[in-house]
C-alpha positions, 0 to 999 in steps of 0.5 A: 878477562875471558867470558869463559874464565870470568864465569867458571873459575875457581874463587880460590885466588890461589888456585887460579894463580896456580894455574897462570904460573903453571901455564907460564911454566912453573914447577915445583909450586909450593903454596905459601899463603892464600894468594902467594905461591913459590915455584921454580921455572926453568929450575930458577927460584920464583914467586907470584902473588895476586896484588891489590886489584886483582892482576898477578905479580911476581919475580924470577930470581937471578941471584939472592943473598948478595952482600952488601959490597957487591950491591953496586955491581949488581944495580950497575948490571941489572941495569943494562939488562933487557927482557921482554917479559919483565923488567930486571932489578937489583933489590936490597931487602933489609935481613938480619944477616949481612947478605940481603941482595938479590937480582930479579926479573918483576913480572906481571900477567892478567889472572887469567891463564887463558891469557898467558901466551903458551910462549911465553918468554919469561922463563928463557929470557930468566935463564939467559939472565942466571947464565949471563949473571953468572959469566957463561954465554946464553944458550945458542941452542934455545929457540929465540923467545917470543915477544911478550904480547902484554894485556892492554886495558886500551883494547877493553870497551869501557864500562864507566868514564871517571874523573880524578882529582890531583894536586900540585904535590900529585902531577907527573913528572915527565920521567916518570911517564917515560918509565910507566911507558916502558914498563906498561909495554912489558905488561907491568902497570905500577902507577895507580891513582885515587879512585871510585870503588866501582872502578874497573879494568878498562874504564876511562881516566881524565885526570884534573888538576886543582891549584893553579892549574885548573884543568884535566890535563891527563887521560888513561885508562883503569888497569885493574879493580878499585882496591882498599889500602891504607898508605898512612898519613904522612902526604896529602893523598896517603890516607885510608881510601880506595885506589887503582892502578893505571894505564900510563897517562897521555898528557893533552891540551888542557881542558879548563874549568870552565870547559868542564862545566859546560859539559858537566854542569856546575861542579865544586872540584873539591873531595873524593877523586873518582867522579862518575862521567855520563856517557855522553860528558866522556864522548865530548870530554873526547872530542876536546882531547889533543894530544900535547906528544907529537907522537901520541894521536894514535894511543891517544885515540885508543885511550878515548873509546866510546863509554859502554855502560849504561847510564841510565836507571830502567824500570828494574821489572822490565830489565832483561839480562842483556840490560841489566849487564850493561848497567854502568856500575858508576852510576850506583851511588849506594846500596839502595841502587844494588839492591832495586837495579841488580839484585831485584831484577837478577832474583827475578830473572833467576827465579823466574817460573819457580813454584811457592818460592818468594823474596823477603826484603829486610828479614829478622834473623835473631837480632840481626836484619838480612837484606833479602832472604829468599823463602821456599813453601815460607823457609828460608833458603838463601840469604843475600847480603848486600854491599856497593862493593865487596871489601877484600883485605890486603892478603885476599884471605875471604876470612878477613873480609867483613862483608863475607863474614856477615853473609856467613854469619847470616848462613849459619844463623839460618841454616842456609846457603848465602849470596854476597852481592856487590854492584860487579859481582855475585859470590855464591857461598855454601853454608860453613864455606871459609869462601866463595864456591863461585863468582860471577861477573855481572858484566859477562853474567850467562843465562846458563849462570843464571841456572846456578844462581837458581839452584844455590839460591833455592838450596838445592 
């Protein structure tokens, strides 16, 4: 995400997916839930929505209520179609009717319409798609589409290294990586992996296997944001945890356990998958990777860039900005961290040179305790509640998140405006907001958003 979206957009999800549809062409946008929109493009039906972790996903559909006889058909041609900005599929989707069909083009894009190409190909390769479905020629009269140039979280510096922790039931299928591959290079990343909640887009992937096996045997990178989801209980991973989507695995020479522990120290691979890897374990983790694809050295290198984030814990009363963003957010293992390494050291910064102004830690509000209110001439002005990570729910609606209720719960109880704060980010709420009025990336936070931090957390 650019500097420039990350700090000035809208924390209204549906407002920002407006705008990445509007700049790949949409009309007619209708909104249709608090992250999904309908919209035509090039007078075609179509839909976005923000998926969990955080990219947009949507579809541009070809044809609809296709019966169920002619779904053969349907799966047989979509199947010999190619574009460039997306894939095209056949879907049956269960109706009371008898027509449920449709043929679509799935689309993905970064949430971010600073990084959606201005040519985008996706409504001219759709259609091409509707003329071609419908037995007319394509229009020789249009211009030839651009190439779709896809986001790659390989071009992102990581901010933390982890390591995964898969089974037997859990490893790839060769198939499977040669269809992540393909639909990677149309900017679609749909495998996803158990992981920490700090995770972020870009971040390093060793992948390592229990069993029989005993090895990291996988690299990647993150594709998005850790997202909370609850796949039931039917499978040995599928249970209530924290999860993220993935760059396509490069499979590497194994690096055994007993490698690993050289490097890493004693470790028991069992629990949790999304174990912290300092930055100097990632690089020498690197250096033992080899490629297995005879082809594969040149991605393989751009998987293991040097980690960024800082690993080690400062003195937060001497943190300046420029160190305090560059803290690896890996590196907090709870609440307490958040609290002593950013948001100490971010009142500290922000308030800087404020007069009668002071932080109270742990401030009784009725029978409720605040983790810090910041008081002016001894009243409150703000409250800060603070989490490891922000929770979202699945539909993205802020209202349904717990830790933005309780900060507003806290607002209303004193009177004040409220800030939300987590180890990635910083939500400014005003008092009686059913959202965020704006949300900070402490990774690319600006002195100028230092400014407004001031101002929201003295209520002025």
């Amino acid at each position: 995400m650019s500097d420039v979206a990350a700090t000035l957009m809208p924390m209204d999800q549906v407002e920002l997916l407006i705008a990445c549809v509007t700049k790949l062409g949409a009309e007619d946008v209708e909104v249709t839930g608090p992250s999904h929109v309908n919209f035509t493009l090039w007078s075609i039906e179509s839909l976005a929505y923000v998926q969990d972790g955080g990219r947009l996903r949507g579809s541009v559909f070809i044809d609809l209520d296709i019966p169920k006889e002619d779904m053969p058909e349907a799966v047989e041609w979509a199947a010999h179609q190619e574009v460039g900005g997306g894939k095209v599929e056949a879907a049956w989707v269960a109706t009371d009717e008898d027509d449920g069909g449709c043929i679509r083009v799935v689309f993905e894009r970064d949430l971010d319409p600073e990084l959606i190409q201005a040519d985008d190909p996706l409504g001219q390769d759709a259609y091409n798609l509707l003329l071609s479905w419908g037995g007319e020629p394509p229009d020789l009269d249009l211009v030839p589409p651009a190439a779709l140039r896809a986001s790659d979280p390989t071009r992102i510096a990581p901010t933390n290294a982890w390591l995964l922790i898969g089974s037997d039931s859990s490893y790839p299928d060769p198939h499977d990586l040669m269809i992540d591959r393909a639909n990677a290079a149309k900017g679609l990343y749909e495998g996803f992996w158990t992981a920490a909640k700090q995770t972020e887009p870009g971040d390093l992937l060793f992948f390592y296997f229990k069993g029989d096996r005993k090895a990291i045997h996988f690299v990647a990178r993150a594709a998005d944001n850790a997202y909370f989801d609850d796949l039931g209980s039917g499978a040995e991973w599928s249970r209530r945890q924290w999860w993220a989507h993935v760059t396509p695995m490069v499979e590497i020479e194994p690096i055994a356990l007993g490698e690993l522990r050289q490097i890493t120290g004693p470790t028991v691979m069992q629990g949790r998958s999304g174990r912290y890897l300092r930055p100097e374990h990632a690089a020498r983790l690197s250096e033992l990777a080899r490629p297995i694809g005879p082809d594969d050295a040149a991605l393989l290198a751009r998987i293991l860039r040097p980690v960024v984030g800082r690993a080690d814990h400062p003195n937060p009363a001497n943190l300046d900005l420029a160190a305090w963003r560059a803290l690896a957010s890996g590196t907090f293992e709870r609440e307490a961290d958040v609290e002593r390494l950013v948001v100490e050291p971010l009142l500290r910064l922000s308030l800087h040179g404020a007069e009668d102004v002071s932080v109270v830690k742990a401030y009784p509000a009725g029978r409720r305790i605040v983790d810090y209110v910041v008081l002016r001439r001894g009243v409150p002005a703000c409250a800060i509640e603070v989490k490891l990570r922000v929770r979202r729910s699945r539909r993205g609606v802020w209202a349904e998140c717990r830790d933005f209720e309780q900060a507003c719960d806290y607002a209303r109880r004193l009177s004040v405006p409220a800030i939300l704060i987590d180890a990635l980010q910083v939500h400014l709420i005003h008092e009686g907001a059913s959202e965020p009025t704006k949300t900070l990336n402490r990774a690319v936070l600006l002195e100028a958003d230092l400014q407004t931090i001031r101002r929201h957390a003295l209520g002025l």
